[in-house]
Every structure is written in structure tokens, then in C-alpha cells.
C-alpha positions in Angstrom: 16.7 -17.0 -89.1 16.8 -13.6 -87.1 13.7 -12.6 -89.6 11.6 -14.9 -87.9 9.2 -14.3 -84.7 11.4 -14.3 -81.7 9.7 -17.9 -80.1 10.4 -19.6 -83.2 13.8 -18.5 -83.1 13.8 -19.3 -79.8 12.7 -23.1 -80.5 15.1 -23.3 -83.0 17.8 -22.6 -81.1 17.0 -25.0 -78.4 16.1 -28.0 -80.8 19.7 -27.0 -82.5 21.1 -27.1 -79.4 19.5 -30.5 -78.6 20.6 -32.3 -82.0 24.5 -31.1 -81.3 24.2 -32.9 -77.7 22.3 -35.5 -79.8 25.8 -36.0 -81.6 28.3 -35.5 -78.8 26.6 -38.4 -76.5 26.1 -40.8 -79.2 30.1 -40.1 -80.0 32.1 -43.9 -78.8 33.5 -41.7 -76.3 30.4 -41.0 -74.3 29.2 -44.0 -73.3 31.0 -46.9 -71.6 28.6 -49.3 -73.7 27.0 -48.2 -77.3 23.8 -46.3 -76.8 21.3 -45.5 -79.2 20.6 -42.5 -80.9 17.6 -42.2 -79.6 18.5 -42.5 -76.0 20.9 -39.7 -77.1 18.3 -38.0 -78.5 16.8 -38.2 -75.1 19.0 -37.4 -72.6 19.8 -34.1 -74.3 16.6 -33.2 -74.3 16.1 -33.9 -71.1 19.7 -32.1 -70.3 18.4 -28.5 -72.4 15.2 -28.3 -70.9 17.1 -28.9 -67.8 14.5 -31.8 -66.6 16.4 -34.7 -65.6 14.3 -37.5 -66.5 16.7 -39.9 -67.5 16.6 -43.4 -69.9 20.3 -44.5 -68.6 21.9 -44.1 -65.1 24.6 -41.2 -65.7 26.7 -42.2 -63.7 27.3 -45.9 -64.7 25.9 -45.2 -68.3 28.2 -42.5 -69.6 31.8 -41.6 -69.5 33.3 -38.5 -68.1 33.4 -36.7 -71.3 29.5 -38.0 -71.6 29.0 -36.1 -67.8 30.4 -33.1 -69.3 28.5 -32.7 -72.3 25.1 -33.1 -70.5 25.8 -30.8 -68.0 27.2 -28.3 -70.3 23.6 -28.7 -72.0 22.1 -28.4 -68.5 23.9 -25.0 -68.1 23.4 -23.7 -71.7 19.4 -24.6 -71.0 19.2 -23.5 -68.1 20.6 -19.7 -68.7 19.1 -19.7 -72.3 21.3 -19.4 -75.4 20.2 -16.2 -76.0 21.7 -15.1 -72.8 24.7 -16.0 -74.1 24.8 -14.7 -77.3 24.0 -12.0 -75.8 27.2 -10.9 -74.0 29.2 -12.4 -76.3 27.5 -9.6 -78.6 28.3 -7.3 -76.1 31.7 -8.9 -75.4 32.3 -8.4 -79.3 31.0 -4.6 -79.4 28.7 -5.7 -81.9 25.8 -3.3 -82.1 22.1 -5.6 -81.9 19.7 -5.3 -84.9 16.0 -4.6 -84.0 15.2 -8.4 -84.8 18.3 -9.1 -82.1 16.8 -7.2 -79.5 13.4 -8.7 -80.1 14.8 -12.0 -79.4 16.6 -11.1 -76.3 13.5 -9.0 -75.2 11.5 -12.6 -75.8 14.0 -14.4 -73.8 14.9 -12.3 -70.7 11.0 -11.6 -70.5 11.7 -7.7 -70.2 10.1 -4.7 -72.1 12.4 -2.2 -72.6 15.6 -2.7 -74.6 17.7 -0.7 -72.7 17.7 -3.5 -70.1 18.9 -5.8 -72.0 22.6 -5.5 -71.4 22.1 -5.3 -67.9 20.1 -8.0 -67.4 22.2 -10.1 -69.5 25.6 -9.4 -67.5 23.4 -9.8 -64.4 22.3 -13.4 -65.1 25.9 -14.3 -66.1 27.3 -13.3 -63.2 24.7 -14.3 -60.3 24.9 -17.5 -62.2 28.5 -17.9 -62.2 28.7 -16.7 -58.2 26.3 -19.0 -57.0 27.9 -22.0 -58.8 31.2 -21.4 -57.8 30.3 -21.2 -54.2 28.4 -24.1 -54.3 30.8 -26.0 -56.1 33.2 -24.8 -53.6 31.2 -25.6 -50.6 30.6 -29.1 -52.0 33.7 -30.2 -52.9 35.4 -29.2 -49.5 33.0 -31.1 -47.8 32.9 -34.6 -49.9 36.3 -34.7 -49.5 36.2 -35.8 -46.3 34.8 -38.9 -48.3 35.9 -38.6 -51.7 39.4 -38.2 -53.4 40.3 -34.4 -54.1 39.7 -34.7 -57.7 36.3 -36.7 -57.4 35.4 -34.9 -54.3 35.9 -31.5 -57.0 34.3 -33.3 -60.0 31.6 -34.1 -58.3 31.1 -30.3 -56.7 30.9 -28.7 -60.0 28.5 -31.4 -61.4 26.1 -31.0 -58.7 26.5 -27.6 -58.3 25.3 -26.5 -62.0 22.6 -29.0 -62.2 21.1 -27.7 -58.9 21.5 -24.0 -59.4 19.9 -24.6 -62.9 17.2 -27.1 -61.3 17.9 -30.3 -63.3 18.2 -33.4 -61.4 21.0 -35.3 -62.8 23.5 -36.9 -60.1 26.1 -39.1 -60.1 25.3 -40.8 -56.8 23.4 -43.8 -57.0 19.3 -43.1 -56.5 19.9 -39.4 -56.9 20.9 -38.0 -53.2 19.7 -40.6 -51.4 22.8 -41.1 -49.5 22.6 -38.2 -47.9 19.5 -38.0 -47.1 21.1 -36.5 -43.5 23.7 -34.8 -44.8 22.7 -30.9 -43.3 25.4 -29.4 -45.2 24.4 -31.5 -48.5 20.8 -30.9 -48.6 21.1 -27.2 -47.7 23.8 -26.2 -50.0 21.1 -27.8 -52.7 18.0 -26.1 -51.9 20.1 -22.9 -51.6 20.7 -23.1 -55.1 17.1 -24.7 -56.3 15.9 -21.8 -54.8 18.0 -19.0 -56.2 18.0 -20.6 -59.4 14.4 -20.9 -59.2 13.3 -17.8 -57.7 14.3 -15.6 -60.9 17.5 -13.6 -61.8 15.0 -10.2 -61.8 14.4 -10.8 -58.0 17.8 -11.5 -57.3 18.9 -8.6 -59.5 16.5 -6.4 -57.7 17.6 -7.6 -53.8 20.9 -7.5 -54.5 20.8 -3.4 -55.5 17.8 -2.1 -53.2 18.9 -4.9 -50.1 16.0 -3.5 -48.0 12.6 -4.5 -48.2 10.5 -1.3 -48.5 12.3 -0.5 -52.3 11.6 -3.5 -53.8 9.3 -3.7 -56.4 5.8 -5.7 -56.0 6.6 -8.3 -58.1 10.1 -9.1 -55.9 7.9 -9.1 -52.7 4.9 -11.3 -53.8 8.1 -13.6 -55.4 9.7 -13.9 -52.1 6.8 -14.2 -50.0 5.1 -17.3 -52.5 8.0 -19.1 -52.4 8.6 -19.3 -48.6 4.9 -20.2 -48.4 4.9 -22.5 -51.0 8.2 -24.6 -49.5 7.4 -24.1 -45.8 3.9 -25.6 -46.6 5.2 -28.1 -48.8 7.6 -29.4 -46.3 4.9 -29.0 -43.1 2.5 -31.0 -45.2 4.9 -33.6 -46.6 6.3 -34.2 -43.3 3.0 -34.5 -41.7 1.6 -36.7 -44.3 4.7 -39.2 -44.2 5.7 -39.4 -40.7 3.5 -42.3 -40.0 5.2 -44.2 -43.8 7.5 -46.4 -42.6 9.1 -46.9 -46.0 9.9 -42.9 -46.2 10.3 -41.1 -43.0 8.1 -43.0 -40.0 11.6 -44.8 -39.4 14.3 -41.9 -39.1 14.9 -39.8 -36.5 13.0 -36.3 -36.2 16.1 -34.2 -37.3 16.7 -36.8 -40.4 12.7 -36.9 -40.8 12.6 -32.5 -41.4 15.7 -32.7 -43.9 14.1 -35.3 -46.0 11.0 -33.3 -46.1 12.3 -29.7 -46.9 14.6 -31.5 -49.7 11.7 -33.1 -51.2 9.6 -29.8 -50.8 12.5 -27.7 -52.2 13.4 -30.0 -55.2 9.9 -30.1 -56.2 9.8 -27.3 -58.0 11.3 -28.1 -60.6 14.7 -29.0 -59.5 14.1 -33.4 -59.2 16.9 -34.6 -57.1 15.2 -36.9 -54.7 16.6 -38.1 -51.0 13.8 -40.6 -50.4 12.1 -43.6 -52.7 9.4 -41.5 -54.7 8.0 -44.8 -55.4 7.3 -45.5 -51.7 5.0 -41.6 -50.7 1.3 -42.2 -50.0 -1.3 -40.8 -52.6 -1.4 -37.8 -51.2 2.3 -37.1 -50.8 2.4 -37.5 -54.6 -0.6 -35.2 -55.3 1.4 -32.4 -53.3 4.5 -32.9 -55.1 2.5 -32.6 -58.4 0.8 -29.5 -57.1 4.4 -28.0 -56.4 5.8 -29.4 -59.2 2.8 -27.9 -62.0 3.4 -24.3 -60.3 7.5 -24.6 -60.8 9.3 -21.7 -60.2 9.6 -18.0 -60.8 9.9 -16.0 -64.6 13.2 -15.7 -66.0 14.9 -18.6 -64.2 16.0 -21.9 -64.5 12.6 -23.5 -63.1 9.4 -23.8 -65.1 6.0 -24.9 -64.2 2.9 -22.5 -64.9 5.1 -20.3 -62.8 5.1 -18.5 -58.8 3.8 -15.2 -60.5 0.8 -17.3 -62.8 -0.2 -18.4 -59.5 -0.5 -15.6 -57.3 -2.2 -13.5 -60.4 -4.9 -16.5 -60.5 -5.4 -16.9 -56.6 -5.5 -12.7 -56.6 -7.9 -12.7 -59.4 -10.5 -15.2 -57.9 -10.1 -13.3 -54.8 -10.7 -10.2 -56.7 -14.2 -11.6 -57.9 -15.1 -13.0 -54.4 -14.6 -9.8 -53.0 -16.8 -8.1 -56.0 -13.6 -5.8 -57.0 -13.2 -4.4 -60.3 -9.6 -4.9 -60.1 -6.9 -7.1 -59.5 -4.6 -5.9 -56.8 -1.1 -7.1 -55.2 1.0 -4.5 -52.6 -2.1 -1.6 -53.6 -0.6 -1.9 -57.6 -3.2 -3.2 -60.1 -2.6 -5.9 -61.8 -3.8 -5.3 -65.8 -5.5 -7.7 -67.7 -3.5 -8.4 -70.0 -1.8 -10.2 -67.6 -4.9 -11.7 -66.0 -6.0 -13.1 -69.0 -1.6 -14.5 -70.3 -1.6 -16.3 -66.3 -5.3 -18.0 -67.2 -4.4 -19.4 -70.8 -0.6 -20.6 -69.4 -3.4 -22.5 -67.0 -5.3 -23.9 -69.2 -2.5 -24.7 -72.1 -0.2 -26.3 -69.2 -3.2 -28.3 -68.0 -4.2 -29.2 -71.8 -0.8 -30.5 -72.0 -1.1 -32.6 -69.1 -3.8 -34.0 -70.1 -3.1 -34.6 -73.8 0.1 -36.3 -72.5 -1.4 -39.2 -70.0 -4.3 -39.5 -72.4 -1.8 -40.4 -75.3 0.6 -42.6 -72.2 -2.8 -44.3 -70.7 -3.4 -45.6 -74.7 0.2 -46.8 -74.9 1.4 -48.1 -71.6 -0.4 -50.5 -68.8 1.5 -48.4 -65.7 -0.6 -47.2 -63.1 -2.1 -43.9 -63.6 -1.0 -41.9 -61.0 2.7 -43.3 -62.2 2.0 -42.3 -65.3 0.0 -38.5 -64.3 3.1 -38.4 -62.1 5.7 -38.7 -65.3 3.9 -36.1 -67.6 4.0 -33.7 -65.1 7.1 -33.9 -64.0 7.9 -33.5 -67.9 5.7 -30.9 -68.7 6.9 -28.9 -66.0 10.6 -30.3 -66.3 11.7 -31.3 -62.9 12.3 -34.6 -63.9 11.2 -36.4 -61.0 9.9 -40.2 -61.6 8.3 -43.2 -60.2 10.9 -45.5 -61.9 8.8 -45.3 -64.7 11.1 -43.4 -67.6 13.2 -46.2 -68.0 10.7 -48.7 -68.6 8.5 -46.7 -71.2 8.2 -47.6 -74.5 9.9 -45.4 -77.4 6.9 -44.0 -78.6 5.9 -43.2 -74.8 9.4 -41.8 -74.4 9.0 -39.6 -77.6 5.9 -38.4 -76.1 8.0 -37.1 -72.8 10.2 -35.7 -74.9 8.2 -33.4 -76.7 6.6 -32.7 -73.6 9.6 -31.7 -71.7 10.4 -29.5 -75.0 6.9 -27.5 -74.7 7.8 -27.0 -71.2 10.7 -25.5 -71.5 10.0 -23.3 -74.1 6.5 -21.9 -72.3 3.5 -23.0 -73.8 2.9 -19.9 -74.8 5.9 -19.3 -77.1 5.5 -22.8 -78.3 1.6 -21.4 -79.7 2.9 -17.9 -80.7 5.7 -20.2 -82.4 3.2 -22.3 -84.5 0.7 -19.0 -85.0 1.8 -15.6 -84.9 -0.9 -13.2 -82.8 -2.5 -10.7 -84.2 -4.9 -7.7 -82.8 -7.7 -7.4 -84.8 -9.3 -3.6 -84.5 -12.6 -5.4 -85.1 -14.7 -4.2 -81.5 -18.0 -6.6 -80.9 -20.9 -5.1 -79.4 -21.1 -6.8 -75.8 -23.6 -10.0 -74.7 -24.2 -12.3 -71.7 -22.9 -15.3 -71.2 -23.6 -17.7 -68.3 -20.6 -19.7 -66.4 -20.0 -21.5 -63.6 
């Protein structure tokens, strides 16, 4: 297996991964009623590719051992496999073949093996910290509501899916009960965020802790996602505040927590405090936009991805300007990397569009319903307009494989399916006419 290219091995780790949740929840003791394999099939893939979109209600659907297991897929998604294999390598004292390393290297998106460990034990523990405080934090305070045991249950539960951005809940329609809960919805953004933001930057604030040391990549991280979420929650709130059915009715305090949750949780994460169903047109095209840029590289979000973003706005800025090169905090940006940001573009859009093309054909939902599904699936927040649910198989298949690609990085999933290869063939140069 190891002999393979480190994206297949990648894929076929995560489909593995998906067929063993496959058989745990369609095990009699998963499900308070009989559920199909395919629904199975579903949900795990929905749990490993931490999305969130969801065929049954989890929390009348599925027993507590059935909880467990797709969270525990949620987590092992969400970290990566690889992760884990490799400190338990490590753990083991087991020396990593070149073919390991290549994997990991793929995986943890770093260049040089001698990071490896580091960044391994670093996403292990910032992972296990956050969730534990979380957890902690949450189960203190739904006590006050819940028995200790539920009130803990339900703290860990939330805790991992929101640190690793997939939006299953056990409260009926998601977190919309505590849609002014303060301590609720910032405990969750807290972890969407730094489960979003990348376990580099984290890695990187946490040792330099001041500003002026950190490297380009951690600033422009930081600084794109406070824009992104202030913006997202100045223009949601301003674009709702008249909607009756979402926040005209609350008061103003109530009105700017619903708005930064849904801001937050739309990159990626898909826990929900208001009835997505009920946004204007324009509300929904802003949660798309946030939701098709996801989250940072090597976290738990996805999307085209923060970085992809910047690079492409820096780039067009770049050619504006009539620059030669593309430049963030006076470093260059090569391009190499120019040209990886514009085909995840183009292969993230492609998928978009393959995928309401092939729902459009299938179902009779409206189309921004249906645009509004494939998104969220290809960029796996699993945010939806009621719609999953009511999808035919085939449609349902089609989400599935979507929320599969996204995961992996379209990318991977083309370098899986075709290995590159550099040809030493140089063309002599023409010109060609765009735009």
C-alpha cells in the first residue's frame, strides 16, 4: 500500500476508514430503529470528511454507542489518520520508511521531513487542549440545565465536532436553542476558529507569541480570518435585520450573536442557530462565498482554503498594479503556488458545478437549495436547506462523493487518479489573447 503515491494512500485510508464506520453504524446496536446500509454508508462519510450533512437526526436516530462512533469518525477525519499513525510510530520507536515520510509529508502539507515529528505531536496535543477545555467549559455550564452525566456527554460531543468543524449536534435543529446563549455560541466559534485556522499558525503563535516573529503566512492567516468573520457577520446582520423570520424580531444583543455564529460556522464548521431555510438571497450567497473559501491549510476546515484566497486576490492585484511579482509582508509569493491556488479554483468550482448540474437532472428543488447543498458538500460544512433528507439515493450518492473530493483536496483526489509528471520538453513562447 505504502508503495503507492502518497494521495492515493491517502484516499485509501479515508474510504477504509469510512467502510469500518459503514459497519459499526449499521451494527443493531447503533440505531434505535434499523437503518440502511446506505444511510450508514452516508453518515460516515459525512462523519470522516467531518461535514455534517446528515440523512437521519442523530440524536433521535442513533443510540449512544451510534453517537460515539460518528464522532470518533469526526475526530479521526478531522486530525487525519496519518496524524495518527504517526505518533503512534513515534510512540512505538519505529524508524519511518521514505514512502512513510512521503505520506506524512503529503498529509501535514510540510516540506521537510525533519518536521514531521514535531508537527505531528503539535496537532495532537493543540487538539487534545482545545477539546478538553471546551468540553470542560460546556459541560459546567449545561449543567445548570442538564443532568451531570448528560450535561458531560453532551460537552465532549459538541466539543470534538466543533473544534474539528463538523456540525453534528444532539440538540434538536442544531444550536438553535441557544441562539442567546453568550457562553454557548462563543465557546463554539472559539473552537471553529482554532480548528479552522490551521495547527501551523497555532503552532507558530504559540512559540514566537509576539507579532513581529511570525512568519508571513501566520500573519496574512490571522488577519484573513478576522476580516473574513467580521465582514461576514457585519454583512449578515445588516442584510437580516429587517427578516422577521431570522433576526428582525430579537433583540440587538440576541440579533449580533446569531450573526457572528452563522458567520463563524460558515466556514466550514455547519452548526446553525437560526432557520437557514428562512435568510434572504443574499444572506445565502454570503454564506456560500464563506463557505467555498473554508478554512486555513492543515486544519480541520476545507474550502479552496484562507491562503488560495489571499494568493488569488494578491495575484490580480499584482497584475492591476503591472508587478512582476506576487507579494505578501514584502516576501514573494512563487509561482508555483500561484498557478496550485488558481487550479484548486477552478477544480473546486468544476466540482460545483459538475455537482448541481448532475442534482438539477435528478431532483425538482429549487436551485439555489440545491447550489446551496453541493457547496456546502464540496466544501464540507454541512450546512443545508432541509434538503439532504429529502434527496433521492442517487442524489445522495452524488453528495457523498462530493463531500469525499472535498475532503481529500481536489488536488490529491487528480494527483490520486494521475500521477504528475515534469516533462523537460521547453516550448518556444507565443501570444495568446484573454480576457
Amino acid at each position: 500500500m505504502f508503495r503507492s503515491s502518497p494521495p492515493v494512500v491517502l484516499a485509501s485510508g479515508f474510504l477504509l476508514l469510512i467502510l469500518l464506520g459503514t459497519l459499526l453504524l449499521s451494527l443493531p446496536m447503533a440505531a434505535r430503529e434499523p437503518i440502511s446500509a446506505f444511510t450508514a454508508f452516508f453518515m460516515a462519510t459525512s462523519a470522516v470528511t467531518v461535514t455534517g450533512l446528515a440523512t437521519i437526526e442523530p440524536s433521535i436516530a442513533l443510540t449512544n454507542f451510534g453517537q460515539i462512533v460518528l464522532i470518533s469518525l469526526a475526530q479521526l477525519g478531522g486530525l487525519g489518520f496519518v496524524t495518527f499513525s504517526v505518533v503512534a510510530a513515534i510512540a512505538l520507536g519505529k524508524r519511518m520508511s521514505l514512502s512513510q515520510q512521503a505520506l506524512a509529508l503529503e498529509a501535514l502539507n510540510q516540506t521537510s521531513v525533519s518536521k514531521i515529528r514535531r508537527t505531528a505531536f503539535a496537532v495532537f496535543k493543540i487538539s487534545l487542549v482545545i477539546e478538553l477545555i471546551a468540553a470542560v467549559i460546556l459541560a459546567l455550564w449545561w449543567s445548570l440545565d442538564y443532568p451531570p452525566l448528560t450535561a458531560i456527554y453532551y460537552g465532549v460531543f459538541h466539543a470534538i465536532g466543533a473544534f474539528n468543524n463538523v456540525g453534528f449536534s444532539l440538540f434538536p435543529n442544531s444550536l438553535a436553542q441557544f441562539l442567546g446563549d453568550a457562553v454557548t455560541v462563543f465557546v463554539f466559534t472559539s473552537c471553529i476558529i482554532l480548528g479552522g485556522i490551521g495547527f501551523s499558525v497555532l503552532n507558530d503563535v504559540g512559540h514566537k507569541k509576539r507579532w513581529a516573529p511570525l512568519r508571513p503566512y501566520t500573519k496574512v492567516m490571522l488577519m484573513a480570518t478576522l476580516i473574513l468573520n467580521l465582514a461576514g457577520f457585519v454583512v449578515l446582520w445588516a442584510l437580516e435585520s429587517n427578516n422577521y423570520a431570522t433576526l428582525a424580531g430579537l433583540p440587538w444583543h440576541e440579533q449580533a450573536l446569531a450573526a457572528w455564529m452563522q458567520s463563524v460556522t460558515s466556514r466550514t464548521a455547519g452548526f446553525v442557530t437560526l432557520d437557514i431555510t428562512q435568510l434572504h438571497d443574499s444572506s445565502t450567497l454570503i454564506i456560500m462565498l464563506l463557505m467555498f473559501i473554508g478554512g486555513g491549510s492543515l486544519s480541520t476546515a476545507s474550502g479552496i482554503k484562507i491562503g488560495t484566497f489571499v494568493i488569488l486576490l494578491a495575484a490580480v492585484y499584482s497584475y492591476l498594479r503591472h508587478r512582476q511579482e506576487v507579494v505578501l509582508f514584502k516576501r514573494s509569493i512563487s509561482s508555483d503556488t500561484v498557478q496550485k491556488s488558481l487550479a484548486l479554483l477552478l477544480v473546486n468550482s468544476a466540482l460545483v458545478f459538475l455537482g448541481v448540474l448532475i442534482l438539477t437532472i435528478l431532483e425538482k428543488a429549487p436551485f439555489i437549495s440545491l447550489l446551496f447543498e453541493v457547496v456546502s458538500a464540496v466544501s464540507t460544512t454541512g450546512m443545508s436547506r432541509d434538503l439532504t433528507p429529502q434527496l433521492s439515493t442517487a442524489s445522495q450518492a452524488v453528495i457523498a462523493l462530493l463531500m469525499f473530493a472535498g475532503r481529500l483536496g481536489p488536488l490529491t483526489l487528480i494527483y490520486s487518479l494521475a500521477t504528475q509528471k515534469r516533462s523537460r520538453v521547453r516550448y518556444p513562447e507565443t501570444e495568446f489573447q484573454v480576457g
